[in-house]
Every structure is written in C-alpha cells, then in structure tokens.
Backbone bond lengths (Angstrom), bond angles and torsions (degrees), N, CA, C in turn:
res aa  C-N    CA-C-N  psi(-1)  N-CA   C-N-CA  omega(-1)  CA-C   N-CA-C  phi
1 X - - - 1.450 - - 1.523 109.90 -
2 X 1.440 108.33 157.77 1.711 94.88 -174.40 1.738 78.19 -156.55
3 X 1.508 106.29 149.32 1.604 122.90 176.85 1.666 106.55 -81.18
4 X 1.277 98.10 141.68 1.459 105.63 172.25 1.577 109.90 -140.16
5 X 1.289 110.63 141.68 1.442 131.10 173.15 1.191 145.63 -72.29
6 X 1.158 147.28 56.84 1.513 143.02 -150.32 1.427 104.33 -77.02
7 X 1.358 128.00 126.84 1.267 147.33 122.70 0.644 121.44 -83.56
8 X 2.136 114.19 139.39 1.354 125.43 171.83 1.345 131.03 -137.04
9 X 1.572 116.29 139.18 1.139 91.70 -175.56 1.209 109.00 -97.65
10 X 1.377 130.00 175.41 1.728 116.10 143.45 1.462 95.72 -138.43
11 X 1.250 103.11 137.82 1.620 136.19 -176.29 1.752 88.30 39.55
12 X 1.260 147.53 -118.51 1.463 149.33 -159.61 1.691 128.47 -103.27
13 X 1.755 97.66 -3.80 1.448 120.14 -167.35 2.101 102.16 -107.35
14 X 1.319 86.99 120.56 1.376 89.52 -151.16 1.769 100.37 -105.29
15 X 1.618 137.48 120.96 0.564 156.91 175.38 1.762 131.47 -77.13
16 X 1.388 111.82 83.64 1.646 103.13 -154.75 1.962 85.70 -91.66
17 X 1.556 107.10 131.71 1.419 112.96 151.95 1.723 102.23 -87.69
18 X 1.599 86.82 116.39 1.772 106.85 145.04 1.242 121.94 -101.11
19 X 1.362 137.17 63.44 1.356 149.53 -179.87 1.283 107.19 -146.02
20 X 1.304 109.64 -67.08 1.563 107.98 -161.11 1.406 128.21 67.27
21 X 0.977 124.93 130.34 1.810 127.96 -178.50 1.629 88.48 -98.58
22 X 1.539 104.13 177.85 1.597 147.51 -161.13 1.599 85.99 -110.63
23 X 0.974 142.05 130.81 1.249 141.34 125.94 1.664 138.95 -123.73
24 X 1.226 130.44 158.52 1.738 115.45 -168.47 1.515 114.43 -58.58
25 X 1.252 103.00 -36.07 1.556 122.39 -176.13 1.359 150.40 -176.39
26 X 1.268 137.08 -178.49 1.645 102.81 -173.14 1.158 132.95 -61.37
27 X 1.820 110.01 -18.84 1.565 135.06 -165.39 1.601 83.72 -75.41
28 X 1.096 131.77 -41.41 1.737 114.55 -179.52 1.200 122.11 -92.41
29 X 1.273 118.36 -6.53 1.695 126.55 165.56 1.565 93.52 -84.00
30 X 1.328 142.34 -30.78 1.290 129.74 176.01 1.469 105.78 -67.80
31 X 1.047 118.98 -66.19 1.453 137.65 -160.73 1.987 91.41 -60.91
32 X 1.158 89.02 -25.13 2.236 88.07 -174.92 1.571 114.17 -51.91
33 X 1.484 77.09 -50.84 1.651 113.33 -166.76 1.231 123.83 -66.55
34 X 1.670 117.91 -43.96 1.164 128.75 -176.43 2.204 104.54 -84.04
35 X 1.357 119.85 -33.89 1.167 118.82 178.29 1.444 89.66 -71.95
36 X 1.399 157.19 -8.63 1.490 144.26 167.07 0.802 102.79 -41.56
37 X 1.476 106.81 -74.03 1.597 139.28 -135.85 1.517 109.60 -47.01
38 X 1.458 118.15 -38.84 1.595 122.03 -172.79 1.567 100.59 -92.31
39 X 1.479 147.97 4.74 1.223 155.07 -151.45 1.830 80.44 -116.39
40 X 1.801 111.23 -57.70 1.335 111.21 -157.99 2.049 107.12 -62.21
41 X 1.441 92.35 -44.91 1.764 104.00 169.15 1.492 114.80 -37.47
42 X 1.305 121.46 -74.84 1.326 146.39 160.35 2.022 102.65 -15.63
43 X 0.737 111.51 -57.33 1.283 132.49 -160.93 1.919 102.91 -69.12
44 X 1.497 95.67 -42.51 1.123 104.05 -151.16 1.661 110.98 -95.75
45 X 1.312 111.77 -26.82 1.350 137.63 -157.25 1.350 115.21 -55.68
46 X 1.385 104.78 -26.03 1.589 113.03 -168.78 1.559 107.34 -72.83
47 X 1.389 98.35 -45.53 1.558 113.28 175.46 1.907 126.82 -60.42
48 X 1.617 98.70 -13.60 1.528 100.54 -160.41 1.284 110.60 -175.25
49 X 1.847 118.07 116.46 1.479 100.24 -158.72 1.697 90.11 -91.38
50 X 1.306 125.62 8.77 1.417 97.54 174.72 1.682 106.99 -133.68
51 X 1.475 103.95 125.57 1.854 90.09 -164.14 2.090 78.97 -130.54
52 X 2.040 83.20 170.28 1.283 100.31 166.26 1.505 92.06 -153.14
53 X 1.566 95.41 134.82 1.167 112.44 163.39 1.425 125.33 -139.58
54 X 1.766 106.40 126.49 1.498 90.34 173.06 1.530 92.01 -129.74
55 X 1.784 95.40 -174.02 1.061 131.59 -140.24 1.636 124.97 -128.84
56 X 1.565 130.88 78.29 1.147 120.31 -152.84 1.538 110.70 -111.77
57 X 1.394 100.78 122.43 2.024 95.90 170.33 1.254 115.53 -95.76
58 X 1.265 138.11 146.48 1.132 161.42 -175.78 1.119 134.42 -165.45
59 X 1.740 121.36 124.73 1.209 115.72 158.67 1.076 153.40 -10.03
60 X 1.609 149.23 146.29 1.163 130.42 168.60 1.521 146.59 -41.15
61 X 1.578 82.82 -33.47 1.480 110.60 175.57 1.487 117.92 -99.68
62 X 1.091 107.49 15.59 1.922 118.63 143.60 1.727 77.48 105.82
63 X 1.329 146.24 -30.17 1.777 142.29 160.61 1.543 99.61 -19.96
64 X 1.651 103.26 115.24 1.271 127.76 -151.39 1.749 85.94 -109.58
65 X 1.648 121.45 133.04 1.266 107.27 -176.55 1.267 113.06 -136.99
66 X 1.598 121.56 -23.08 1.274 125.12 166.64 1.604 106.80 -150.91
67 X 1.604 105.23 155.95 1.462 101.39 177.44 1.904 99.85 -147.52
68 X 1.333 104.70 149.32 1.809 124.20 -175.65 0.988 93.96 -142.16
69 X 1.525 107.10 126.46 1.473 143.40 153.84 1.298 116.02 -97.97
70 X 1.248 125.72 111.48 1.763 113.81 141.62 1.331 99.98 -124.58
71 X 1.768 93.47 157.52 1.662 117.99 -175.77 1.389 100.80 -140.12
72 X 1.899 94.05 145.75 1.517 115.83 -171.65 1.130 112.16 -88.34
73 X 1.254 163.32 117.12 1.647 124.27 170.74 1.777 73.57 -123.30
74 X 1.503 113.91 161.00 1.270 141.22 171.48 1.863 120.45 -166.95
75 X 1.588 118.88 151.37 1.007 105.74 -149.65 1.656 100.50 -168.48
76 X 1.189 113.10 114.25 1.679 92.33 176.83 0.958 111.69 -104.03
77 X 1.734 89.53 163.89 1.547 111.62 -151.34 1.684 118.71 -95.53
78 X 1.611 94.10 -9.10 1.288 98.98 -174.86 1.475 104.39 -143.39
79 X 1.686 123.35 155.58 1.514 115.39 171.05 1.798 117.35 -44.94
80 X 1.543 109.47 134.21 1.989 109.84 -178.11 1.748 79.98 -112.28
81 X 1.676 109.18 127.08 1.475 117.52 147.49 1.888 106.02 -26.67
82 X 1.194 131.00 139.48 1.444 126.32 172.81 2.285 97.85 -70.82
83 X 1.509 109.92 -17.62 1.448 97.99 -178.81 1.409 100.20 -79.05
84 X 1.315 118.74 1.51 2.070 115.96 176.64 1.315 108.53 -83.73
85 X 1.485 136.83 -21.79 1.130 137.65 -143.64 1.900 103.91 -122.83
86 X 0.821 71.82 115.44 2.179 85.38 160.56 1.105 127.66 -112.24
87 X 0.975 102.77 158.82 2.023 118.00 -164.88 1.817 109.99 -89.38
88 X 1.577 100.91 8.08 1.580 118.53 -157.21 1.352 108.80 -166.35
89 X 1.458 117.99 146.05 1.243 126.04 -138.14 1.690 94.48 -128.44
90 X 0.958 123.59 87.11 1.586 98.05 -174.14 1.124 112.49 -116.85
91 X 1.592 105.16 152.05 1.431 129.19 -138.15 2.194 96.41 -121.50
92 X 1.032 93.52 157.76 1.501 89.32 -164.97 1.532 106.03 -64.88
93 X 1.115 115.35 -21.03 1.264 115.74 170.62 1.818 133.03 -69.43
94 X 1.540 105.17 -17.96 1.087 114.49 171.10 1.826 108.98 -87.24
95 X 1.288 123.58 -0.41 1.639 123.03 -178.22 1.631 107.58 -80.44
C-alpha cells in the first residue's frame, strides 16, 4: 500500500489534501479520483452553471502522478420566465 494525496481544484479555489489515504495502488488512486469528479459537480451545480474541476494525486513529497479534469459549461438557449428558475437544484433525495 502506498499514501496518496488528492488536490482539488474547482474553477480557481484550490484545495490541498494534507491527509492522504492508503491505497493498493495507482489503478485505485486513479479509479478514486476519477469516481470523485461527478460527486464534486453534483455538489457544486447549484452555485454555478459552469464549473471546472480537476483532480491531482501526488505523493507525499509533492511527486505529481496523475491528474482529471472535467468541466461543466451550460447555458440557455432561450428566455426562462424568472418564476421557472430556482436558486436550488433539487434532487430526489432532498423530497
């Protein structure tokens, strides 16, 4: 097992992990990282229809070893009545 580091950004606000988890290997620090990535979107969406977030693992000693990006952009296409639109996104789980 060997520790790995996740940093994150989203859009310019940069997120340093000082912890680090244990994992078997890089194939599960990849696979960690990339199942985030749509958890961090989710999270974020309400606040901002266009996000980027990536995703950096690294060593203890700052040895940079993999990095995932995904980006949101969204945009409508047509005038929404302001009574169509909410400030909140709710998800079936919040009913």
């Amino acid at each position: 097992m060997a520790q790995y580091f996740f940093d994150i950004e989203i859009n310019t606000e940069l997120v340093a992990d000082d912890e680090g988890i244990d994992l078997e290997d890089h194939a599960a620090a990849r696979l960690s990282a990339l199942s985030s990535l749509g958890d961090i979107i989710t999270e974020h969406i309400q606040t901002s229809d266009n996000l980027s977030v990536e995703m950096r693992i690294r060593y203890a000693d700052g040895t940079p070893i993999f990095a995932a990006k995904l980006t949101l952009g969204s945009q409508w296409l047509t005038p929404v009545p302001p009574s169509q639109l909410r400030n909140s996104i709710t998800r079936p789980s919040d009913e």
